[in-house]
Each structure stands twice: as C-alpha cells, then as structure tokens.
N, C-alpha and C positions, 0 to 999 in steps of 0.2 A: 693725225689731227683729232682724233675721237678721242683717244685718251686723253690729248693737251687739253679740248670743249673739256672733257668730263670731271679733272682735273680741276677746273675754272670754280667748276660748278658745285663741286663740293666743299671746296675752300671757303672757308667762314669768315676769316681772319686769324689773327691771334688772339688768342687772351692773356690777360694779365700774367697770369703762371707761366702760361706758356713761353712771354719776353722776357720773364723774369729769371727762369731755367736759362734760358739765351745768357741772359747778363750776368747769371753766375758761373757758368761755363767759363765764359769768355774771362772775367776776371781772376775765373782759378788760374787758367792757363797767364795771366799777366802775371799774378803773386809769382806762381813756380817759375817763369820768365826771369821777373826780376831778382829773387832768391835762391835759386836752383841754378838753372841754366840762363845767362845774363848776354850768353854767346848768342842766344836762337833770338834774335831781332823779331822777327813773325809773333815771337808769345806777345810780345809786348805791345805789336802793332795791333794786332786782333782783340787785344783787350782794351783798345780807347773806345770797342764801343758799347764797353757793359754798362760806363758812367751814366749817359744819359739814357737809359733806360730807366736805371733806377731811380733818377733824379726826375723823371715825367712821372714816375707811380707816387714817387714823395709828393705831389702836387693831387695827385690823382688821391693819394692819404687823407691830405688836407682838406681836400674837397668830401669827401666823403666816410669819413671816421665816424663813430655814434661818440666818440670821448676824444676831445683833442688832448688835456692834460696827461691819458692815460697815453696817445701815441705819441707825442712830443718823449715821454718819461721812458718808456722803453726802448725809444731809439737813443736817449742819450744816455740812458744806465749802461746800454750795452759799449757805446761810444766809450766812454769813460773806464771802462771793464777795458776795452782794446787798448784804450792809454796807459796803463795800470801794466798790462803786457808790455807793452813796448817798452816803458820804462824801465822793467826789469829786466828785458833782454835787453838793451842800448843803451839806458843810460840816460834816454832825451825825454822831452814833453815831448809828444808828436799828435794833433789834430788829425784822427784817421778822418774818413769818408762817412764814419756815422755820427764825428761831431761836426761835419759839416754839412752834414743833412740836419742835423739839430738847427743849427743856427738856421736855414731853408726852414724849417716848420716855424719859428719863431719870427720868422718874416713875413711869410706868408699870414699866417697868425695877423700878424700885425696890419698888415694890406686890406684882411677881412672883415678887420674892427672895424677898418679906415670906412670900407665898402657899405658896412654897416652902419655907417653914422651920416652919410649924404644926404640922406632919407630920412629927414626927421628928426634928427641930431645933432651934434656939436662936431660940425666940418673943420674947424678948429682943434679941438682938442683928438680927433681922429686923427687928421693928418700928423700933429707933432707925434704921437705915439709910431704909427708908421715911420716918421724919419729919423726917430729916435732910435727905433730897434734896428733898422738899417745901418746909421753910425754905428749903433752901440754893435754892430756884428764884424763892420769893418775897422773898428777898432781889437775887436778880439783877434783878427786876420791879423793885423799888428803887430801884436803883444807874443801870440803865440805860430807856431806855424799850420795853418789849418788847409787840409789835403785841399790842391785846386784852389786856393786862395776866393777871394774875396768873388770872385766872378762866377766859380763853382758855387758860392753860399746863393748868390742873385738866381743862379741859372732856374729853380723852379719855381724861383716868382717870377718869373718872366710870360710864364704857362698862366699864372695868376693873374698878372696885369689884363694881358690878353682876353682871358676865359671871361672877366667883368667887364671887360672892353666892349665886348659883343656877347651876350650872354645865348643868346639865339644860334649863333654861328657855332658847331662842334667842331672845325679845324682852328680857329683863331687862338686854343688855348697851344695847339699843336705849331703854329706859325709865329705864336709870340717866345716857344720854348727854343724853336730854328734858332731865330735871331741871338737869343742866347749863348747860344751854342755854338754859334759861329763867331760872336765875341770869346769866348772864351778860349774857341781855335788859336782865333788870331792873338789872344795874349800870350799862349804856351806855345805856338808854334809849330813846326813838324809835324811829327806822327800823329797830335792832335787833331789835325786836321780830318782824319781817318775818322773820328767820332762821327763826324756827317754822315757818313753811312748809316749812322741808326736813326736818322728821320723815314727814310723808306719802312724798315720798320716797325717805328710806332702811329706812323700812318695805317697802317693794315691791323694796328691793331681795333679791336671789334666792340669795345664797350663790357666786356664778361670778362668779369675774374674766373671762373674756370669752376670747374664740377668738383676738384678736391680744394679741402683747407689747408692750404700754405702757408698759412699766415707765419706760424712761429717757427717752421722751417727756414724760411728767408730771415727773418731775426736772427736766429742763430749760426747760422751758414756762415756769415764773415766771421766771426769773432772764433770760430771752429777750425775753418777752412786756413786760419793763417794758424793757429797754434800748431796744425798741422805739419803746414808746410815749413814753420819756425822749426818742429822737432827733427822733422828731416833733412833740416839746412843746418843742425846742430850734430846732428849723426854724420854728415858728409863730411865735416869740419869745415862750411863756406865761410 
C-alpha cells in the first residue's frame, strides 16, 4: 500500500510529449497493422486511440501557437508531401490525417474569429465566415476522401466550442472533445469505439508540454514513419 500512496504521489500527470509519444506508438503499431501484418486485429484495435490524442493537441495548437499562419502551413505542407506519396505508391488522391487536421485548424480558425467578433464586432459577418468554413470543409470531405471524414475534420472544434463555452471551466474543452468523439464512434462503428479509452487519458493529462522540444519531431514522425513502413511493405511484396 506504501508503494501504491507513493506512486499516487509522485504522479503529476502527463504532459503533452508524454501523450503524444503514446499516440505515436500506438499509430506506428496501426500503420504496420494495417500494411504489414493485416492478420494481428490487436495492431489495429490499440491504434484507435492515437487519433484523439492528437486531435485534443491540434486544439490545444490552436489555442496556443505565437503564429497561426505558420502552424496551419506546416501541418498542411507536410499533409500534402503525404498526398504526393500516396499518390505515387497507389495511384489515388488520398486526405491523410494531416490534411484533416488542416481543415480542424481552419475551423477552429474560423470559430475564433467568430468568438472574436461577439464583443464589439460584426456578429454577423463572424458567424457566416464560421459557417462558411465549415461548409466549405464538408464540401472538401465530398469532393475528395479526407481520413475520418467530415466528423474527424469537427472533432477539435468541438474542444473549441466547449473551451468558449465556459472559458473558466478547464475540463469543458475536455467534455465538449468526449462528445465529439463519441459521434464520431458511432459514425465509423466498431473498433472505433475503443478511441474512448483515450478520454481517461487526456484527462490526466497536466497542462505542460514537457521539458524537451518536440515540436518538429511529431511534424515529421508521420510522414517518416509511413515511408518507412511503405519501404518495407515493398521489400515483403504486400
């Protein structure tokens, strides 16, 4: 019992790097899952819950960037670098998970201007830009096929809505991302479901990005970690 107390009590939370290590883990093991070994069900199931991790930090981005143009532009150069891939191995367009975080920043974006203009401003011309960029996102879900569809693009504004909702309350961004995320369960169904496991935690997580700079390692991680795993699903003959 002294260990479990002491245990308690050293426990600070997570930080930022800390869930985000979590979420790249887990989604290596989903890629090699889904590209490698397609047999081992488990990769795939353990990897529903790297999404909303990193869809609560793209909110957590938005909220707190010194340059939104500058992180909007690196998450979708790199986006678009992954489409660029995919197209030469496959053949297809394909919306990876970092142009649909793109479109999440550009909403949120848009929610903030909204938020920014109640107060002093044109209520009016805030809101159509907001539902403008919202259309204009679920029309791109449309046109092309963007990972997690139209419900993944919402899922970090939902953190957004919330977080203005009550601006006082620090779980409400955390409660408005739930609900999200359990819509978006119930659109994909199944093993999706398993994503709800990572509300425990980003509960726990602590407010601290963490003592080392991460920053450009997590940029570059997916667009790495699949060429990877690309060269050695080309090596096996998958």
């Amino acid at each position: 019992m002294g260990t479990i107390k002491a245990i308690r009590e050293r426990f600070n939370g997570f930080t930022q790097n800390q869930l985000k290590v979590i979420a790249a883990i887990l989604m290596t093991a989903d890629h090699i899952g889904a590209e490698l070994f397609p047999e081992l069900d488990i990769l795939r199931i353990i990897g529903r819950l790297s999404l909303p991790i990193f869809a609560f930090f793209i909110y957590e981005g938005c909220k707190y960037t010194h340059s939104k143009p500058k992180y909007l532009a690196r998450i979708f150069v790199l986006g678009l670098l992954c489409m660029a891939v995919y197209y030469i191995y496959d053949g297809k367009i394909y919306g990876n998970i970092l142009i649909t975080m793109s479109l999440s920043i550009c909403v949120i974006y848009a929610l903030q201007f909204f938020k920014s203009q109640i107060h002093g401003g044109n209520r009016i011309f805030g809101a159509a830009v907001a539902a403008g960029c919202i259309c204009g996102a679920g029309i791109v879900c449309r046109i092309i096929h963007i990972d997690y569809g139209f419900c993944g693009v919402l899922l970090p504004a939902f953190a957004e809505i919330f977080g203005g909702y009550s601006s006082r309350n620090k779980h409400m961004p955390l409660l408005g991302f739930s609900i999200g995320l359990l819509l978006l369960s119930r659109q994909w169904g199944g093993d999706q479901y398993i994503s709800l496991l990572s509300i425990p935690l980003l509960a726990a997580y602590n407010g601290e990005r963490g003592k080392r700079k991460m920053k450009y390692f997590f940029y570059w991680f997916y667009p790495v970690h699949l060429a990877v795993i690309g060269a050695v699903s080309m090596i096996m003959g998958r």
